[in-house]
C-alpha positions in Angstrom: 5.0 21.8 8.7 6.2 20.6 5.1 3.8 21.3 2.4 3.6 19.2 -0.5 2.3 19.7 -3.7 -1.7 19.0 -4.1 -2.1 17.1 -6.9 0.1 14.8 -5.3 -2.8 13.8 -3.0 -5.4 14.7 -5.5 -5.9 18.3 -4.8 -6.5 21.0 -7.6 -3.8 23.9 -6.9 -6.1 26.1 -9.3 -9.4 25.0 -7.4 -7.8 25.8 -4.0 -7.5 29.5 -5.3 -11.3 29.6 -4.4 -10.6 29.1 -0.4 -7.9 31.7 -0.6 -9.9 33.8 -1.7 -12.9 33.2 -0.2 -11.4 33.8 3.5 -9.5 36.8 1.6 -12.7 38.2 0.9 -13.6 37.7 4.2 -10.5 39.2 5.8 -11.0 42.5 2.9 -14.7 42.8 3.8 -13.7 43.4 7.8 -15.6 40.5 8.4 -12.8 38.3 9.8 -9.4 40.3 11.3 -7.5 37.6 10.5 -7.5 33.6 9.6 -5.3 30.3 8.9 -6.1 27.7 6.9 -4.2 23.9 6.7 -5.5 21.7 4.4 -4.3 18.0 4.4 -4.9 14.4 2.9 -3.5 10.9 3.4 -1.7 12.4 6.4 0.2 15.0 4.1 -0.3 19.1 4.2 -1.0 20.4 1.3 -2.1 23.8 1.4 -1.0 26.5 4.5 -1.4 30.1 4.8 -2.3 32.4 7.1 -4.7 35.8 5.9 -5.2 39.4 7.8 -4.1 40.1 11.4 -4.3 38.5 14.6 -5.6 41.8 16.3 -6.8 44.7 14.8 -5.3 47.2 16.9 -1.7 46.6 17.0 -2.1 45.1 13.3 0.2 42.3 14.7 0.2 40.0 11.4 -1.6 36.0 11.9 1.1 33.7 11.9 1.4 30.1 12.0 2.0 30.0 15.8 -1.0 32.0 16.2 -2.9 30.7 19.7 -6.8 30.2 19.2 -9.2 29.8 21.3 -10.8 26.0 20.3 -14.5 26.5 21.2 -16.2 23.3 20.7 -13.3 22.0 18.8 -12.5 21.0 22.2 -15.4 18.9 22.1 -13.4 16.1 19.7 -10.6 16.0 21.9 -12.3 15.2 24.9 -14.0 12.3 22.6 -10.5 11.2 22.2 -9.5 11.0 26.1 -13.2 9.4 26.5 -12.2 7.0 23.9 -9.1 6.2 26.0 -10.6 5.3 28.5 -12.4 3.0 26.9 -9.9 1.1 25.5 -8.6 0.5 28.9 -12.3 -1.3 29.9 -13.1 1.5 32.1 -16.6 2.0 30.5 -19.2 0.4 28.0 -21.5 2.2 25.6 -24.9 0.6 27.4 -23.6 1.3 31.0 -25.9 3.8 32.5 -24.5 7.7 32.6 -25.2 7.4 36.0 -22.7 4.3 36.8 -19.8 6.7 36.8 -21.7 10.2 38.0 -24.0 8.9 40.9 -26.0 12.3 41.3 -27.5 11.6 37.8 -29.1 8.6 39.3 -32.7 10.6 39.6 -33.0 12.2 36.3 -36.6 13.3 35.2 -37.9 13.8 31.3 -39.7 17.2 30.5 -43.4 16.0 29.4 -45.3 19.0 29.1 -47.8 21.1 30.7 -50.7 20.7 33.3 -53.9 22.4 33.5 -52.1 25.2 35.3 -49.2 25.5 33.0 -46.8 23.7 35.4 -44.0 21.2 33.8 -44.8 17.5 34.2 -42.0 15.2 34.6 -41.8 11.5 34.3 -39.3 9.1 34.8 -37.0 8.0 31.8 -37.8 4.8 29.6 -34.4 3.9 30.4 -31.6 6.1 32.1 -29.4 7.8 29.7 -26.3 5.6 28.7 -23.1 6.4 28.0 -23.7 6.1 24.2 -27.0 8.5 24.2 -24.0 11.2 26.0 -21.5 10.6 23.5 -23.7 11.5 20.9 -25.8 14.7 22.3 -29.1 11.8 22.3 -29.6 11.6 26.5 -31.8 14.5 26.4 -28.9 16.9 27.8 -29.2 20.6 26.2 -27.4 23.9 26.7 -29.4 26.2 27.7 -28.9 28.7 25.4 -32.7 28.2 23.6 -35.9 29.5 24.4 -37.4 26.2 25.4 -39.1 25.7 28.9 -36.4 23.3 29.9 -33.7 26.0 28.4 -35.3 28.3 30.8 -34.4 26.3 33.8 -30.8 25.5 32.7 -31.1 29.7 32.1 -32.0 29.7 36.5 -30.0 27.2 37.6 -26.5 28.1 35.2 -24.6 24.9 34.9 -22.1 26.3 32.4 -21.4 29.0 35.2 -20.5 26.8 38.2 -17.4 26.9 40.0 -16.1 23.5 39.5 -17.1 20.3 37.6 -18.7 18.6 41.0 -20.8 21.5 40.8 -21.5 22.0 37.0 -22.7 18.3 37.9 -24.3 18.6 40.6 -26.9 21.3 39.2 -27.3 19.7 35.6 -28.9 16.9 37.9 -31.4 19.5 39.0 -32.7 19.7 35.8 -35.0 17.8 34.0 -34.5 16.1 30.3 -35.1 18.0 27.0 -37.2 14.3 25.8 -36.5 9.9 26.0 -33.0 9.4 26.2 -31.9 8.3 22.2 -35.4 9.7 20.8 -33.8 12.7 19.1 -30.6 15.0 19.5 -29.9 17.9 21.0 -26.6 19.6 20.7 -25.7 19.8 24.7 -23.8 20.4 27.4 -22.5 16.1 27.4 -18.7 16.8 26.9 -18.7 18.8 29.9 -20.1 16.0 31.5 -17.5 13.8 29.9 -14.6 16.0 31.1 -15.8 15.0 34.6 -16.3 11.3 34.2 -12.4 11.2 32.7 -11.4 12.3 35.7 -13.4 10.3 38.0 -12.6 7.1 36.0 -8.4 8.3 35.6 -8.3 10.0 38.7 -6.6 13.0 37.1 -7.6 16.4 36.5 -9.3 16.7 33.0 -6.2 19.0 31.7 -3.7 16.9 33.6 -4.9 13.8 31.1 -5.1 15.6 28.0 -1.7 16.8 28.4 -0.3 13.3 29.7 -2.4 10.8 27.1 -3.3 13.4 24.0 -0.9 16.5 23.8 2.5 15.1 24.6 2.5 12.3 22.7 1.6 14.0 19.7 3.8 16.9 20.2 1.2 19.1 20.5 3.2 21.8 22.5 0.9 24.9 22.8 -2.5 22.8 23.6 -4.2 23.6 26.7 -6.8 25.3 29.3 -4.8 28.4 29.6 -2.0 30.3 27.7 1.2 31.1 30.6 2.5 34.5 30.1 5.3 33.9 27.9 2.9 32.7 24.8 0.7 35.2 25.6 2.0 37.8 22.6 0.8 34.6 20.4 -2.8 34.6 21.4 -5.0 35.7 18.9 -7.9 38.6 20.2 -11.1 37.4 19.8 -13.9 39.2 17.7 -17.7 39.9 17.7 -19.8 42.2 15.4 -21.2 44.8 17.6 -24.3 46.5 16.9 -23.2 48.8 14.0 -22.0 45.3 12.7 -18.2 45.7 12.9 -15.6 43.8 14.2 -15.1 44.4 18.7 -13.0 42.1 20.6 -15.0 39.8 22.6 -15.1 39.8 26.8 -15.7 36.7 27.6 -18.5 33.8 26.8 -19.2 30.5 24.9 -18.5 28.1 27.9 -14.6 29.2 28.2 -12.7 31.1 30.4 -12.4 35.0 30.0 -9.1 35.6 29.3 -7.1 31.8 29.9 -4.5 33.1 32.4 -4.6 30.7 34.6 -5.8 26.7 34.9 -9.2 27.1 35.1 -11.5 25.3 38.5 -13.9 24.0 35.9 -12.1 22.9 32.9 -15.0 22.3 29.6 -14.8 19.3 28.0 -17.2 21.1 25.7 -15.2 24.5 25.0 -12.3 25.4 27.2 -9.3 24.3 25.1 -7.0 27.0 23.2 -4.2 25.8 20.7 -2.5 26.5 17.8 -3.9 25.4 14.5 -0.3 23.3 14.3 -1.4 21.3 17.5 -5.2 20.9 16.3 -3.8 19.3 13.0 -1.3 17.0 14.9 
């Protein structure tokens, strides 16, 4: 990657001291093993640099082919193959969710309580469109609060299931957080986007990344798992633990334990790992 100068693009080279040193500090304060950061405008890099380790036992230095797990960055990417998609007329914004994944055709909105402290449901004003699911507003949620429709998604464990006909499958079993488009809810929707891009491409959800996104742009090391010869690049993954310092992770987050192999239920919403080279490209 060639760096160019920042007050060529209209960057302060003495203000961009502050990020160093703010992830420094980081770094120097154990909060953070190690850290890259790529700065760039108008389509031009202009800061690079890579801070601390990229595991804390074998103080193996971060570089910049450092493989990281993407998290929801993944999320934007799977935008991007949605956004394909559409460009090729395969689906409209007002087209019912339930056009392209048939077991949503039944969805019920959570509306409270009754006398005995049971959940009423009711039907939806309007079933959730694809719009309302691109934007985390069709009344989708994780899971992961402590509402009484969380609680369900807690029983029934969509992000656990084997495949994505069964990640879909039991998010149909669950009610709606509230009206599709009435508020927003950050959700579990780009999981169900990774299975409508392959229904309507008839390709796996990796398969069409890799064919439409990552080739094109060069991105080499972007994908659902890391193959044993780039697996000395991949960067260990940290938590606090309870006396607050830094322990590698086990697994969690809506991606695969350890990415060795392709996974059965790619996540639209957090599966892909890549280096910060590919993300930028």
């Amino acid at each position: 990657i060639t760096v160019v100068s920042p007050e060529t693009v209209g960057f302060s080279s003495a203000r961009l001291e502050n990020l160093h040193a703010l992830i420094q500090g980081e770094v120097d304060r154990k909060e953070l093993a190690g850290a890259i950061t790529l700065l760039a405008r108008h389509g031009k890099v202009v800061d690079f640099r890579t801070y601390g380790v990229k595991d804390l036992a074998s103080q193996a230095p971060m570089t910049w082919d450092t493989i990281f797990r993407d998290y929801s960055m993944t999320k934007p990417v799977t935008g991007a193959a949605m956004m394909i998609l559409y460009e090729e007329g395969k689906w409209l914004p007002w087209d019912p969710i339930s056009k392209y994944v048939p077991a949503f055709k039944n969805l019920r909105v959570f509306d409270g309580f009754d006398r005995d402290g049971k959940i009423v449901l009711k039907d939806p004003v309007h079933p959730p469109t694809m719009a309302e699911l691109m934007s985390h507003s069709a009344g989708f949620s994780y899971g992961s609060g402590h509402g009484p429709v969380d609680a369900l998604y807690q029983q029934v464990k969509p992000m656990q299931s084997a495949n994505l006909q069964q990640f879909v499958d039991r998010m149909a079993q669950l009610p709606l957080n509230y009206q599709p488009g009435q508020a927003w809810m950050y959700s579990a929707s780009m999981d169900i986007e990774g299975y409508i891009v392959e229904k309507l491409s008839g390709e796996t959800l990796p398969d069409f990344m890799r064919t439409h996104i990552f080739e094109p742009l060069g991105m080499k090391d972007a994908g659902f798992y890391i193959p044993q010869d780039k697996r000395a690049r991949f960067a260990t993954n940290y938590e606090d633990n309870a006396q607050g310092e830094l322990a590698p992770v086990q697994a969690g987050g809506g991606a695969p334990a350890d990415y060795a192999a392709e996974p059965a239920m790619p996540s639209g919403g957090g599966g892909l790992a890549s280096t910060i080279g590919d993300y930028y490209r």
